[in-house]
PAZAPA-4460 file (N, C-alpha, C; in steps of 0.05 Angstrom, whole numbers, plus 32768, in hexadecimal, padded with zeros to 4 digits):
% residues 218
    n_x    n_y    n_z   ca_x   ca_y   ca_z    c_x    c_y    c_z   seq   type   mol
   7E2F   8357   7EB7   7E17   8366   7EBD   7DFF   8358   7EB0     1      X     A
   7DEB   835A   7EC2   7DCD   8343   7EB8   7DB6   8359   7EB8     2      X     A
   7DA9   835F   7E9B   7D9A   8372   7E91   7D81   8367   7E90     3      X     A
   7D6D   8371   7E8F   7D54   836C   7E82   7D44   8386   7E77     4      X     A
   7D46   8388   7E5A   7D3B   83A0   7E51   7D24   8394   7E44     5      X     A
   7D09   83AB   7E4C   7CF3   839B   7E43   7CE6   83BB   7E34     6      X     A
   7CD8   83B8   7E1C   7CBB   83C9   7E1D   7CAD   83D6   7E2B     7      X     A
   7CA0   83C3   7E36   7C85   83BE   7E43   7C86   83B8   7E5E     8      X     A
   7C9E   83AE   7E70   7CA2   83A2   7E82   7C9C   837F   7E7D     9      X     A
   7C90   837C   7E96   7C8A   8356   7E99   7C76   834D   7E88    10      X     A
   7C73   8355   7E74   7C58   835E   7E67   7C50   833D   7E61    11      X     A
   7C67   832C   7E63   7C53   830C   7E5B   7C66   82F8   7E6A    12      X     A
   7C61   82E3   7E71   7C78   82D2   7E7F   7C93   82C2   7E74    13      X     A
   7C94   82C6   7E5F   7CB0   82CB   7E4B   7CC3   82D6   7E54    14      X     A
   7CBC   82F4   7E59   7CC5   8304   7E69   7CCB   8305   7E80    15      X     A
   7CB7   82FC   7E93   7CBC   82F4   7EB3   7CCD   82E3   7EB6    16      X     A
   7CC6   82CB   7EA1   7CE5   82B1   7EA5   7CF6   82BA   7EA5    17      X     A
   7CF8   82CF   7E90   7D18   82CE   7E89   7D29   82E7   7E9E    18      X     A
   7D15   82F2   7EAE   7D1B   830B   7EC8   7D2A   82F3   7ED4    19      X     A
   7D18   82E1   7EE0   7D1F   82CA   7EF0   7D31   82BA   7EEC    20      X     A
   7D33   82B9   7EDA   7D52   82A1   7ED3   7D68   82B7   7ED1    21      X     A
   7D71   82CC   7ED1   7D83   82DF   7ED5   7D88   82E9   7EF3    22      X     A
   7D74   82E9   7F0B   7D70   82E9   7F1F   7D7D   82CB   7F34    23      X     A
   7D72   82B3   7F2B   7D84   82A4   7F25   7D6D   828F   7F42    24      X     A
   7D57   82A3   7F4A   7D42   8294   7F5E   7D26   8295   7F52    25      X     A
   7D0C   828B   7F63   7CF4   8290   7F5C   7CE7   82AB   7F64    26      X     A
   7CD7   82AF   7F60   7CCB   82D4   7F68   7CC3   82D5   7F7E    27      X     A
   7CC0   82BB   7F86   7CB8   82BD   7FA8   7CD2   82BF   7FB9    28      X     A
   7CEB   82BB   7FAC   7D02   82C7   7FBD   7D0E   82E1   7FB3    29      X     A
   7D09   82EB   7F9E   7D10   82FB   7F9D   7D00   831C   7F9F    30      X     A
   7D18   8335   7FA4   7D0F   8348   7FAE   7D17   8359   7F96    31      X     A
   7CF8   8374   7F96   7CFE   8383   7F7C   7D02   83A3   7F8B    32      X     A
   7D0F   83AC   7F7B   7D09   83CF   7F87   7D05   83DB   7F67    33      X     A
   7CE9   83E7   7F65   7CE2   83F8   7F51   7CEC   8411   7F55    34      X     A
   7CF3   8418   7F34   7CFC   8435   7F40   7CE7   8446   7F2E    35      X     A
   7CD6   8454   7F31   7CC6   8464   7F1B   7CCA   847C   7F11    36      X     A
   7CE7   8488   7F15   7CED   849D   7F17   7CE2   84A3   7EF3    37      X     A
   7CE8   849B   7EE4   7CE0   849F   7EC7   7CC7   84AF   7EC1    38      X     A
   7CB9   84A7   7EDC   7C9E   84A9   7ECF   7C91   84CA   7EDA    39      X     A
   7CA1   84CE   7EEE   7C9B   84E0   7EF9   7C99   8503   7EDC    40      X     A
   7CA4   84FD   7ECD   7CA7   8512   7EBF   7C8E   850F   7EA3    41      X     A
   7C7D   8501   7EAC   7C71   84F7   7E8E   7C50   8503   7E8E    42      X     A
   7C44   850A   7E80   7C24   850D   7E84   7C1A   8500   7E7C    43      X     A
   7BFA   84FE   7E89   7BE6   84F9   7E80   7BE5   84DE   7E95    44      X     A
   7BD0   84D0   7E88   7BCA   84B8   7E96   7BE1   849D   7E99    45      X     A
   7BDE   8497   7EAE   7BF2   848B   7EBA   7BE8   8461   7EB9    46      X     A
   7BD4   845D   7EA9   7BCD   844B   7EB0   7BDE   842D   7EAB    47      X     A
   7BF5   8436   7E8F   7C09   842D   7E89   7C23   8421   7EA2    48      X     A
   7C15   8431   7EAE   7C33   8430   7ECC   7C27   8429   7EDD    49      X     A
   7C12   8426   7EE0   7C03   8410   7EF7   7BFE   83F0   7EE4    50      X     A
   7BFC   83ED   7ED0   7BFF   83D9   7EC9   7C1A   83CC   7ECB    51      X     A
   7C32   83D5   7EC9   7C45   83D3   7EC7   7C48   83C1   7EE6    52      X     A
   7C3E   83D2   7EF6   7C47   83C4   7F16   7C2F   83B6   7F13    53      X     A
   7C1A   83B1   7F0C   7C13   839C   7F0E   7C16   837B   7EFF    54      X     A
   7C26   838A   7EEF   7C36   8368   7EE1   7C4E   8362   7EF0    55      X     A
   7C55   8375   7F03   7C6A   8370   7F13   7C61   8359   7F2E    56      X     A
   7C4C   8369   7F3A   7C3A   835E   7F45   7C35   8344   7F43    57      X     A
   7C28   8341   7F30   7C1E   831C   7F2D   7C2D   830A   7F2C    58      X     A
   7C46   8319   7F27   7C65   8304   7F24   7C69   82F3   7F46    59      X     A
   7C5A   8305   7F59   7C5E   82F8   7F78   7C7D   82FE   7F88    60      X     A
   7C86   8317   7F7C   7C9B   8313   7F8F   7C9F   831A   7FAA    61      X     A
   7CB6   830E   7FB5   7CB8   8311   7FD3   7CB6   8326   7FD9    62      X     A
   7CB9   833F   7FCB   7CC2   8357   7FD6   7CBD   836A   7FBC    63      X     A
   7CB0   837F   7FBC   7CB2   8393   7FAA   7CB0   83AF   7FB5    64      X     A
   7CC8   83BD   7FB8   7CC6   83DC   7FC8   7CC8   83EF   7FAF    65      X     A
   7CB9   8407   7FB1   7CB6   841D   7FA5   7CD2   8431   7FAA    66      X     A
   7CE2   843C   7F98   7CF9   8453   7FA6   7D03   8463   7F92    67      X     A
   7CED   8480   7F97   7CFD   8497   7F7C   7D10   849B   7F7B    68      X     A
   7D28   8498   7F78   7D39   84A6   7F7F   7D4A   84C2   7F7D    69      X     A
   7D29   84D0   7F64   7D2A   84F3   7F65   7D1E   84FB   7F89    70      X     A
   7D15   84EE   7F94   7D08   84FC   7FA6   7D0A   84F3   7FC1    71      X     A
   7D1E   84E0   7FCA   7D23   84DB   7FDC   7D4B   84DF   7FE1    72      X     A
   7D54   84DC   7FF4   7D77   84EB   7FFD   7D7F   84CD   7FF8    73      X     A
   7D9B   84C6   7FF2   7DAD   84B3   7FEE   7DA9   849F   8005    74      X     A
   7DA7   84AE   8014   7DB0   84A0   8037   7D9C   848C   8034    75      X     A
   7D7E   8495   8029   7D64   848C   802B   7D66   8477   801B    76      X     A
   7D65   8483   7FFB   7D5E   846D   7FE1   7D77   8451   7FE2    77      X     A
   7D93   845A   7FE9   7DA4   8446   7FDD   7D9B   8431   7FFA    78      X     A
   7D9C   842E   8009   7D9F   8411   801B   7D7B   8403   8015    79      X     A
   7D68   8413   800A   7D4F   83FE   7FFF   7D5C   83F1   7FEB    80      X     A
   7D65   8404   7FCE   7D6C   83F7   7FBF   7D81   83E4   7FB8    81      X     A
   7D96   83EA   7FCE   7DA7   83C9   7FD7   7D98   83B0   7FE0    82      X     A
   7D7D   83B6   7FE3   7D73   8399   7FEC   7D67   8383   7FD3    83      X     A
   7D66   8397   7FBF   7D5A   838A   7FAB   7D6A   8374   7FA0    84      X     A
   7D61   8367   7F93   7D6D   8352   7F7B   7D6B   8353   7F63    85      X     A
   7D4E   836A   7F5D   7D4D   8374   7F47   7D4E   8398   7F4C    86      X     A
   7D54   83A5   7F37   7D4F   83BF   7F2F   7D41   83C8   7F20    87      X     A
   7D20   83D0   7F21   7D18   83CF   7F11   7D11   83E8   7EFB    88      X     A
   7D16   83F4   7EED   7D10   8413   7EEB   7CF6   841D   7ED5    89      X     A
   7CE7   842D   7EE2   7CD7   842F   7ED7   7CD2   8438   7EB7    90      X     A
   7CC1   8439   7EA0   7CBB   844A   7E91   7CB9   8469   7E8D    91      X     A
   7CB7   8472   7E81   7CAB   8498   7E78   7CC7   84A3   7E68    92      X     A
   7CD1   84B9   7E79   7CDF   84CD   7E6C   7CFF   84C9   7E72    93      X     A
   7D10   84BF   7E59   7D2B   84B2   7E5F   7D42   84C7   7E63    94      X     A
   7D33   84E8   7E5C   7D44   84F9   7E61   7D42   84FD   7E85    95      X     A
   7D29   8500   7E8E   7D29   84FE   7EA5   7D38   84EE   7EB9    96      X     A
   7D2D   84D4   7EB2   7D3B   84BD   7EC4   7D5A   84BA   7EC4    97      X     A
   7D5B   84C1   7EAB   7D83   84C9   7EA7   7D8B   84D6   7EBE    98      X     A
   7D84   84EE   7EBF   7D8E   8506   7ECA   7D8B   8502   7EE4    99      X     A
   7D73   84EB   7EF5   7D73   84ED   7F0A   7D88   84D5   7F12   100      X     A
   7D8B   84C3   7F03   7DA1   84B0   7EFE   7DB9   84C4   7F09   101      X     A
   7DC3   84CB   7EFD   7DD9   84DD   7EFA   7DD4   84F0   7F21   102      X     A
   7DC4   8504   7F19   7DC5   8510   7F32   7DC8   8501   7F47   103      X     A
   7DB5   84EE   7F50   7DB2   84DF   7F67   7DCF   84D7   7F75   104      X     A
   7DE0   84CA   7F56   7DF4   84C0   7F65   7DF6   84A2   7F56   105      X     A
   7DDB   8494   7F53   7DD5   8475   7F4F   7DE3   8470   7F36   106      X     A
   7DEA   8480   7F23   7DF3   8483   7F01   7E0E   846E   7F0B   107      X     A
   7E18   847E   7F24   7E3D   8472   7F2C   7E42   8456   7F3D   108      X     A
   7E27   8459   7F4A   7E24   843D   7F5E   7E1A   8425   7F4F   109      X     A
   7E0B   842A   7F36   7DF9   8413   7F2A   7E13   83F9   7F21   110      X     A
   7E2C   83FD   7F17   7E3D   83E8   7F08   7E3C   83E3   7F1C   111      X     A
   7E4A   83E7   7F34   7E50   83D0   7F4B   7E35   83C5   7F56   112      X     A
   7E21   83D5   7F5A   7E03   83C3   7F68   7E01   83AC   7F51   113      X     A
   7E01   83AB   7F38   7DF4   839C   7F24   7E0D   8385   7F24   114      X     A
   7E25   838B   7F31   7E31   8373   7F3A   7E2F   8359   7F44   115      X     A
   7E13   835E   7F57   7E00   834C   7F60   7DDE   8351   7F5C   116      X     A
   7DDE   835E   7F4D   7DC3   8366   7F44   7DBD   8366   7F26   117      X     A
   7DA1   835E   7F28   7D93   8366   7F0B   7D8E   8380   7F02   118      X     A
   7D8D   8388   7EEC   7D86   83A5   7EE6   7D6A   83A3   7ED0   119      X     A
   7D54   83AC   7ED5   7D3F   839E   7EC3   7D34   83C2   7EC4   120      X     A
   7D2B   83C0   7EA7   7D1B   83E0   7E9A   7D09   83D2   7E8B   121      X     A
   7CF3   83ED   7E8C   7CDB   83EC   7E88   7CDC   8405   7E6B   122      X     A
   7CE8   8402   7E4F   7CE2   841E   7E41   7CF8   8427   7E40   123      X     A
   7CEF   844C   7E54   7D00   845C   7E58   7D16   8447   7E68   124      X     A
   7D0F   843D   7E7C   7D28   842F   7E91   7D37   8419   7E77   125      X     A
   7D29   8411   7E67   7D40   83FA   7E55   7D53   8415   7E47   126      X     A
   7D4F   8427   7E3E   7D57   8439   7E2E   7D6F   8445   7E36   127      X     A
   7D71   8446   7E57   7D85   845D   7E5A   7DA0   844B   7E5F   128      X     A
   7DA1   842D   7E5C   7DB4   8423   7E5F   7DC5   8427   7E41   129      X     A
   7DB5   842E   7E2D   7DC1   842A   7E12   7DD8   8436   7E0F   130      X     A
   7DED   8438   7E06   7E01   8450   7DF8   7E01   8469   7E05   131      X     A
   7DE3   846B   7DED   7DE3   8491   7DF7   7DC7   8494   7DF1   132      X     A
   7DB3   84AC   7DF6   7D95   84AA   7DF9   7D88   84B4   7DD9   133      X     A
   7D9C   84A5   7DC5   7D96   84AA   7DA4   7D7E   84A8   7D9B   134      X     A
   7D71   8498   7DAC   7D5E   8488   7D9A   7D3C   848E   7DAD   135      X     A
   7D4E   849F   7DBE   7D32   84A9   7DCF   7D1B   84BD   7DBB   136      X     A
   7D02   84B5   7DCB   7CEF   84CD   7DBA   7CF5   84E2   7DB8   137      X     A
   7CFA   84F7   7DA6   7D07   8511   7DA0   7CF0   851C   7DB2   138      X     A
   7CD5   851A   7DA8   7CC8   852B   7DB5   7CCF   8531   7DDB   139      X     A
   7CCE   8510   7DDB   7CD0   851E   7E05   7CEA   852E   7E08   140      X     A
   7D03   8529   7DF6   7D16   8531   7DFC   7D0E   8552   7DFC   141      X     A
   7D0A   855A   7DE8   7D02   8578   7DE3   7CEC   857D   7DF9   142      X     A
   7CDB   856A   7DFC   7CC4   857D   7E18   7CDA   8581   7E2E   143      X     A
   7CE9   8565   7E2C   7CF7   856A   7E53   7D0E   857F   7E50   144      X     A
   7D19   858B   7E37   7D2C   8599   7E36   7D1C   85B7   7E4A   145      X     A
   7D07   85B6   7E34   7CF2   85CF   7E3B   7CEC   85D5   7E54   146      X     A
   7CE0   85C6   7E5F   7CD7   85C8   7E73   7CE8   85BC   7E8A   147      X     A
   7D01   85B3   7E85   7D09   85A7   7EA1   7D2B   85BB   7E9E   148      X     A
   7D2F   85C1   7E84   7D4B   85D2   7E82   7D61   85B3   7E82   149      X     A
   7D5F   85A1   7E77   7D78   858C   7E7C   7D6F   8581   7E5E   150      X     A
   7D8E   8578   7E52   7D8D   857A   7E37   7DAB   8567   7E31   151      X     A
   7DA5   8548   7E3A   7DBB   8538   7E2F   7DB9   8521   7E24   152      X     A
   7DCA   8513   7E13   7DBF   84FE   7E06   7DD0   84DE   7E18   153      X     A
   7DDA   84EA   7E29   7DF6   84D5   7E3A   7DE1   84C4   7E4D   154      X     A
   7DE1   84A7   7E4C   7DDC   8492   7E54   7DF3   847A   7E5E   155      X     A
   7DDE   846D   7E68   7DEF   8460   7E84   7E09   8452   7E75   156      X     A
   7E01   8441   7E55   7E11   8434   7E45   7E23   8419   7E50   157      X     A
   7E08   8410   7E5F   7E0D   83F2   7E68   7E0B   83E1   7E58   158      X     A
   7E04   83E3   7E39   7DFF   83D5   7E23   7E0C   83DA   7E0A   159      X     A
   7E14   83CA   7DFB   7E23   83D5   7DE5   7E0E   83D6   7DCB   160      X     A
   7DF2   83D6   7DC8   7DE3   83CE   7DBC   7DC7   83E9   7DC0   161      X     A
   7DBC   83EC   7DA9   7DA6   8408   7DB7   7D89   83F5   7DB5   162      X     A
   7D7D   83EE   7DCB   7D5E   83ED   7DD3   7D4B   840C   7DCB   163      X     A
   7D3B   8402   7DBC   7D1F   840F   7DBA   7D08   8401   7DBF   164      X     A
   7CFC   840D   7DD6   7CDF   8400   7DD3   7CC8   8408   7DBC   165      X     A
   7CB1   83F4   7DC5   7C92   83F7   7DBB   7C90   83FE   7DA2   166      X     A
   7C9C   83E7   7D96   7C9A   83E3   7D77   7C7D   83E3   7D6D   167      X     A
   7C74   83EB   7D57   7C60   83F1   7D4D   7C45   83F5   7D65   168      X     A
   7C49   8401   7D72   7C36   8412   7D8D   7C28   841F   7D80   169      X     A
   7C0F   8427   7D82   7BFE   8435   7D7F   7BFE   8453   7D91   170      X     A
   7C05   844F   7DAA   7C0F   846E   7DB2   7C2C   847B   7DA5   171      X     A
   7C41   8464   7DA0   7C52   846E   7D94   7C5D   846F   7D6F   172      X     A
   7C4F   847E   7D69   7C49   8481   7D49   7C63   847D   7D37   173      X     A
   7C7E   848D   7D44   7C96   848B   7D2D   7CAA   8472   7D3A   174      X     A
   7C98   8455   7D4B   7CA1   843E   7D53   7CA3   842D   7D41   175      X     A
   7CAF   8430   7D23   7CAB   841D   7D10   7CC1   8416   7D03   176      X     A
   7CC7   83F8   7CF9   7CDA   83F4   7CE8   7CEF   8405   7CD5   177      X     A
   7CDA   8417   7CCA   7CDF   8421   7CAA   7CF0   842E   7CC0   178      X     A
   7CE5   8443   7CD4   7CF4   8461   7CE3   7D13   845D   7CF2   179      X     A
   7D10   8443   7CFC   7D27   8435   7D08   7D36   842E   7CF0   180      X     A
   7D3A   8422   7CDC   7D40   8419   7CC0   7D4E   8431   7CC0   181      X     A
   7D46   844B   7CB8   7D55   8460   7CB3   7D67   846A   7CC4   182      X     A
   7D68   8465   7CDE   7D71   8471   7CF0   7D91   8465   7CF3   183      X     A
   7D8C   8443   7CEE   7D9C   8437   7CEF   7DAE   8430   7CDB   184      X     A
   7DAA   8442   7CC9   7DC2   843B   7CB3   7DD4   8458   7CBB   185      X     A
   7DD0   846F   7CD3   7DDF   8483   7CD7   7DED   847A   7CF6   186      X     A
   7DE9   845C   7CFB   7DF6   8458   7D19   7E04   843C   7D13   187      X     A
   7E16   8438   7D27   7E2D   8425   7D20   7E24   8403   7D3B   188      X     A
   7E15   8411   7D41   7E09   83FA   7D53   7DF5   83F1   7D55   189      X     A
   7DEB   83D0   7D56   7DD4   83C8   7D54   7DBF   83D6   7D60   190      X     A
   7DAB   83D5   7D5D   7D91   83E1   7D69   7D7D   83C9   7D68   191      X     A
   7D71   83C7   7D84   7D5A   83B0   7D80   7D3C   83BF   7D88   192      X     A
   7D27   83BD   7D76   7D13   83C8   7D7A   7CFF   83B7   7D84   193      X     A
   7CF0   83BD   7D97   7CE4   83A1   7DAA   7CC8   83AE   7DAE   194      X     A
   7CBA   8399   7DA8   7C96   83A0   7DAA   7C93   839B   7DC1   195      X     A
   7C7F   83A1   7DCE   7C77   83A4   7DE7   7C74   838A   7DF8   196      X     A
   7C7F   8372   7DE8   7C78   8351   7DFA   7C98   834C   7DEC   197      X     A
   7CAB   835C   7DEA   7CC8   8358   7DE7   7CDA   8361   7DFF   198      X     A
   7CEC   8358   7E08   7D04   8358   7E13   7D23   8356   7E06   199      X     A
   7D32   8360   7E14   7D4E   8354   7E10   7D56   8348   7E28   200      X     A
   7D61   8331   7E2E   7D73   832B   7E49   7D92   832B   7E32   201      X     A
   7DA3   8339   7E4D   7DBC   833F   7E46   7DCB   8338   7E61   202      X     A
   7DE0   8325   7E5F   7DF5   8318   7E6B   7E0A   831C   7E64   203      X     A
   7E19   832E   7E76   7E3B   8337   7E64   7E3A   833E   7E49   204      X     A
   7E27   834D   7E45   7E24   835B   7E27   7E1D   8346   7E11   205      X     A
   7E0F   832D   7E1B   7E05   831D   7E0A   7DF7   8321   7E08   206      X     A
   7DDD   8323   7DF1   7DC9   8330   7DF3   7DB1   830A   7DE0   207      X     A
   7D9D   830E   7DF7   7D8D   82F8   7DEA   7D64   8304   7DE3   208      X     A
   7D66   82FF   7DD3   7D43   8314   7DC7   7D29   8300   7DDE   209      X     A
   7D1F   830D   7DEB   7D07   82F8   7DF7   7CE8   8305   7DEB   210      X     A
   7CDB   82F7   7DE2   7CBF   8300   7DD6   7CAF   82F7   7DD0   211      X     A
   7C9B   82F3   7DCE   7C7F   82EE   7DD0   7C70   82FC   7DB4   212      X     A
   7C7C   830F   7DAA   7C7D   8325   7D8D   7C86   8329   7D77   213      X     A
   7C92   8346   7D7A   7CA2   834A   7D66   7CB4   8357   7D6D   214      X     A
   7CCF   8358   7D62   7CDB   8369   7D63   7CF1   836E   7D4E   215      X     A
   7D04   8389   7D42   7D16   8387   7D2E   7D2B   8387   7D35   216      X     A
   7D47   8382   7D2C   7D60   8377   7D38   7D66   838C   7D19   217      X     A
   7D7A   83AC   7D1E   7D7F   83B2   7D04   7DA1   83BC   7D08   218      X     A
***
């Protein structure tokens, strides 16, 4: 399986190379299907997620299709998202995107699609491949419990390793060394914390750091 878990998304061309050398063509042959389902559950200003597609954007690929897959039927979403070469999943709320993971159906189809496909997250989308959703913001977990009635910590666990984004962020305040430090002397598996111009590419559970930043390995 060929991963790309990012922060920030494409946020610098570090990152884009290394999409592309796992892809295994240039961006002008290859095809992306975004999924934004993440984002759908999140407030406030959204300008974070239009940037997002727009670093997708400048990359020039052959093909980039949009496909919720909370809001469209199986019949619909799965034969766009067989065309892709990449998977791309958006940012926001990882309890959300779980659950639509799960409901849709795509939670059971993804090992075999990523057979011949890339799997690339944005955040919440690098997150839900982890283990289990440990390391997610308590807070969204508790809003989406609230307000959406769904309340689990089970992730896709395509990784043997836990990704956290947006290391020392300024929107995200308890994104810091010291908080991860503690966290990780009560868990038995690495945790990599990645600033917002960090990635992981992961090849058969090899995991290699790509960055332009910072990031902590604890």
């Amino acid at each position: 399986m060929k991963l790309l878990l990012t922060s920030n998304g494409l946020s610098n061309q570090s990152i884009a190379n290394a999409l592309f050398e796992l892809v295994g063509k240039p961006a002008s042959e290859t095809t992306l299907v975004f999924i934004p389902t993440a984002m759908n559950a999140t407030w406030g200003d959204k300008e974070w997620f239009i940037d997002d597609l727009n670093n997708i954007k400048k990359q020039g690929f052959k093909t980039v299709d949009i496909v919720d897959i909370s809001a469209l039927p199986k019949n619909v979403w799965l034969p766009r998202i067989e065309k892709g070469d990449v998977l791309f999943f958006s940012g926001g709320n990882t309890s959300h995107l779980m659950r639509w993971l799960k409901e849709s159906g795509l939670a059971e189809l993804l090992p075999e699609l990523l057979k011949t496909r890339v799997y690339a997250g944005i955040s919440a989308g690098s997150m839900v491949t982890n283990p289990t959703l440990a390391l997610s913001s308590e807070d969204k977990k508790v809003y989406y419990e609230e307000e959406f009635g769904y309340k689990s910590e089970e992730a896709l666990n395509f990784v043997d390793v836990y990704v956290r984004p947006h290391l020392n962020s300024s929107y995200f305040p308890d994104a810091r060394e010291e908080y991860f430090a503690e966290i990780a002397k009560k868990m038995k598996k690495t945790i990599y914390v990645l600033d917002d111009e960090s990635a992981l590419k992961i090849v058969d559970g090899q995991v290699e750091v790509i960055t332009e930043g910072e990031y902590v390995k604890l």
